[in-house]
N, C-alpha and C positions, 0 to 999 in steps of 0.2 A: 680440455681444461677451460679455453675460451666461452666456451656453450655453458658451461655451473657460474660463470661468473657473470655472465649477461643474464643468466639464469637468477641468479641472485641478486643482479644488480635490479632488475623487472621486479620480482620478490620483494625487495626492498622497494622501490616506488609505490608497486600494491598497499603495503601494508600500510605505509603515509599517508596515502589517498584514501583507504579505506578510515585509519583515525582521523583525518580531519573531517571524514565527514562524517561518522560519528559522534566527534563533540558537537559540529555543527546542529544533529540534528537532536542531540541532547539538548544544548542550549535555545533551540530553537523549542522541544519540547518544553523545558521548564518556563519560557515565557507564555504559552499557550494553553489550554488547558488538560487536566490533568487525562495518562490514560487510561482509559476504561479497563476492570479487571475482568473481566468476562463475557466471551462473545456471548453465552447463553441469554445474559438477559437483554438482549440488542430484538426481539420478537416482536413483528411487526405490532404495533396496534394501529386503532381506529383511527383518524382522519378527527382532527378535535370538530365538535359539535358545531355547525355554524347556523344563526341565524339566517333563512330560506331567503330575508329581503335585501342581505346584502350588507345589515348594520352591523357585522360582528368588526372586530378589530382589524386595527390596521396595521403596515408598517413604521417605526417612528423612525424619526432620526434618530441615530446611533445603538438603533437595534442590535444586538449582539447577534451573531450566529453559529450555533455549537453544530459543530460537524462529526458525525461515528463511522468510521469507516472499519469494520469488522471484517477481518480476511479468512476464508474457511479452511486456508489450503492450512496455517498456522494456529487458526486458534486466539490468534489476536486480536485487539483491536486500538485504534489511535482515535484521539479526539484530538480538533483544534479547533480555535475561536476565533472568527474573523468578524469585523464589524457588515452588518448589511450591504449592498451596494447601493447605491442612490439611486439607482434607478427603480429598486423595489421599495422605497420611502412611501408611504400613502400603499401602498398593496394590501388586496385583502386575502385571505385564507389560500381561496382560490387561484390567482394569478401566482403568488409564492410557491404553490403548487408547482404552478405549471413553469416558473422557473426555474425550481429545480426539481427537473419530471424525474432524473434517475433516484434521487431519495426519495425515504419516506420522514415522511413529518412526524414529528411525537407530539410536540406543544409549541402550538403558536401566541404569542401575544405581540402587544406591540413593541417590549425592548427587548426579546428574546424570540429566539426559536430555533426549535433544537429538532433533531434529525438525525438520520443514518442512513448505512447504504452498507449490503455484504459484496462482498468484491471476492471471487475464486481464485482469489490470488496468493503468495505471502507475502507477509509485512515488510516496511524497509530493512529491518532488522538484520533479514535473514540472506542468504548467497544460494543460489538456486543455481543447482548443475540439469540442465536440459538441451534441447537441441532446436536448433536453427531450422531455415526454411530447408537447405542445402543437407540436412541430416548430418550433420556435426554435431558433436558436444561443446558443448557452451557454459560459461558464468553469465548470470543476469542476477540483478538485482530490481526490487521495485523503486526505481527512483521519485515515479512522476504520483505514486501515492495509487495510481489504478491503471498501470500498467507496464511491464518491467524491459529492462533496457538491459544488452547486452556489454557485459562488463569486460570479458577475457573469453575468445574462442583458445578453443584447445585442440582443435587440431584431428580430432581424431572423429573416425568415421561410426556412424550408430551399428551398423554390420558388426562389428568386433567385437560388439557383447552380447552376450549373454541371450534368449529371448527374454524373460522377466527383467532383467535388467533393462534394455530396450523398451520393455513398457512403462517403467518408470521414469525413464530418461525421457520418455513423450510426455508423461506429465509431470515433468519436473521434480527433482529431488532439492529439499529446504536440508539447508547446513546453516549452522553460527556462525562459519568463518570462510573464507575462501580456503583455508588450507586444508580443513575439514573435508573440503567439496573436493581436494585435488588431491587427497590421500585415498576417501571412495574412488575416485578416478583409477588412482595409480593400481589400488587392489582388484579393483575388479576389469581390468584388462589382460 
């Protein structure tokens, strides 16, 4: 009886920590910009057109910069807007490039520039049941935005399922919820 109640008592901590960061990252979405409704149209294009001598635009002060991060594993994608850093103020096409080499650029000007990046991941949204280095089953979530962090091991050894199961467990299974993620667990053990 001890074990359902610490059972429950963990359960309960979960589900708090999981709502506050929820709102948090609601309210963090609503001051940011809005998210994108479909990865489909996130398709790389062209590199905007630059002047060969170097006079195309630059970065200004308080350049905006919209950021897409499209996740394939989900389907999603999240936008947010941070202002430029200073250090790429006066930047042209080129070096903003090359500062941020993992995106691609859609449109540069000098108060905006906007961009994306697909990531093979899922969204923060989501509760991903996978496995560890150690071949356990595991909760992770995307916390850091491009790269996910283990929330809750669970104990249990990849051997005990299934083969197909096993292989999806290597590439991760996306749930809405943790409890979602620990009722597949429960069933298919």
């Amino acid at each position: 009886m001890k074990t359902n109640a610490w059972r429950s008592f963990f359960r309960l901590i979960w589900m708090t920590a999981a709502a506050l960061a929820l709102a948090l990252m609601l309210m963090t979405r609503e001051a940011k910009a809005p998210v994108e409704p479909e990865v489909s149209a996130l398709q790389p294009t062209q590199a905007p057109a630059q002047d060969a001598s170097g006079g195309g635009e630059r970065v200004g002060e308080g350049c905006q910069v919209m950021q897409t991060m499209a996740f394939s594993r989900c389907g999603h994608s999240v936008s947010r807007r941070v202002d430029a850093p200073e250090a790429l103020w006066e930047a042209d096409f080129t070096a903003a490039q090359a500062y941020y080499d993992l995106w691609q650029i859609e449109s540069f000007s000098s108060s905006q520039i906007s961009m994306s990046r697909e990531l093979p991941l899922f969204c923060p949204m989501h509760t991903v049941l996978g496995v560890n280095e150690a071949g356990e089953a595991v909760l992770s979530r995307n916390v850091y935005g491009d790269g996910m962090a283990v929330t809750k091991p669970c104990g249990v050894a990849l051997d005990r399922f299934s083969e197909a199961d096993q292989e999806a467990l290597l590439l991760g299974i996306g749930f809405d919820s943790a409890e979602e993620a620990e009722a597949w667990l429960d069933a298919h053990l």
